[in-house]
N, C-alpha and C positions, 0 to 999 in steps of 0.2 A: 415521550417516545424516544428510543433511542435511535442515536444515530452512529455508525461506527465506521471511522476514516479507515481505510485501509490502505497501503503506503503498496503501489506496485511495480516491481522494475522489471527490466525491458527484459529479462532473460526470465522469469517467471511463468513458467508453463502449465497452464490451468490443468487440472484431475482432481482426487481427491480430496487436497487439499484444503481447495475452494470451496466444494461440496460441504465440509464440515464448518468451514468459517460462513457459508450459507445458512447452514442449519443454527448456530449458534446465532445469528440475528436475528433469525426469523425467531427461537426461543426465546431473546429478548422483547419481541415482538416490535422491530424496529428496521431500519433501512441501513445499506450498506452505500457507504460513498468511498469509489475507489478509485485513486489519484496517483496518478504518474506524472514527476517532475524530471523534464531532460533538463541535462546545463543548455545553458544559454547557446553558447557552441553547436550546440548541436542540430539548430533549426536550420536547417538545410531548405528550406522553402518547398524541397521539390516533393511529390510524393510522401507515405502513409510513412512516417515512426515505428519503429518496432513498439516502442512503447506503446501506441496507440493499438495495435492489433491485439497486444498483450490486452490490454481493455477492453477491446470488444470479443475476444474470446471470453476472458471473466464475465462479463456483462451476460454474452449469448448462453451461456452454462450455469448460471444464475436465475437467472430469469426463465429458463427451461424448467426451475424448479421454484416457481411462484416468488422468488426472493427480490424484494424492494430494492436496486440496485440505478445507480446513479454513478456517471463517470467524467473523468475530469483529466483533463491534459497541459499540463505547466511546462513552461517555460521557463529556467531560473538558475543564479549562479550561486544559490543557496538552500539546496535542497531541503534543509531541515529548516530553516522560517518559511520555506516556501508553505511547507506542509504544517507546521504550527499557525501560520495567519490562516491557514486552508478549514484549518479543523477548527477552528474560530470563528470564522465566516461564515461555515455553514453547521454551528451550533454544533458540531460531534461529542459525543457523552465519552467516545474510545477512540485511542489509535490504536490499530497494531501493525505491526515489521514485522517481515520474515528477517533472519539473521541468516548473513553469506556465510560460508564457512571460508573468511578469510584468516590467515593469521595476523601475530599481535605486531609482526612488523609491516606488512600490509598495511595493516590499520594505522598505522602511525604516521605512514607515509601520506596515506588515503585520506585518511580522517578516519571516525569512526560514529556513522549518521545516526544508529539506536543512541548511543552515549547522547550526543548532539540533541535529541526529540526529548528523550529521558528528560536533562536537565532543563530544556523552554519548556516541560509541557504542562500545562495545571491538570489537564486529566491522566486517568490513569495509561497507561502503556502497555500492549498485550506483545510480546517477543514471544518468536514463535524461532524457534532452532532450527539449522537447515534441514537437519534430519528426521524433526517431529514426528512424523507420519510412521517411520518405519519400526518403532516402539507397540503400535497396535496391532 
């Protein structure tokens, strides 16, 4: 059975999207584990994570369409092992990332987390572009 990590940040607002990366699991006939990593910094103790709402909208809009979904909220000052030990732990067959449309000086400052997954990952990696959707 597969299983397929999906990598979710806090500014990611469920539609269509989601809807397609739904359908494409359930084609594989397999479960959706979607994980959002804040830094470390970020645990504020008080009250809901953006991240985490971002989740349970994913979740709620999923699961509205029969899709095997499963969510996860980390904690970590290394987003990309965060989410390699993650996709490891619980057996994932895929990951995929949406890509920010940062540019290459951003990135350099930033880091740049696909490149980062890319290189730990033994399975395959699904980049999805920030503007995928608007192509159909």
């Amino acid at each position: 059975m597969s299983k397929v990590l999906l990598a979710v940040s806090d500014r990611w607002v469920p539609d269509v999207r989601v809807d397609a990366l739904g359908d494409f699991v359930q084609r594989l006939g397999g479960s959706l584990l979607a994980v959002h990593v804040a830094y470390g910094s970020e645990a504020s103790g008080a009250g809901v994570q953006p991240g985490e709402k971002v989740l349970e909208q994913i979740a709620k809009q999923l699961r509205a369409k029969n899709c095997k979904i499963d969510t996860l909220f980390l904690f970590s000052d290394d987003v990309a092992a965060a989410l390699l030990k993650t996709a490891e732990e619980h057996r994932a067959t895929m990951i995929v990332l949406g890509l920010s449309a940062k540019g290459v000086l951003t990135r350099l400052i930033e880091g740049n987390l696909a490149q980062e997954v890319i290189r730990g990952s033994k399975l395959p990696v699904l980049l999805l572009p920030p503007d995928w959707m608007t192509a159909l």
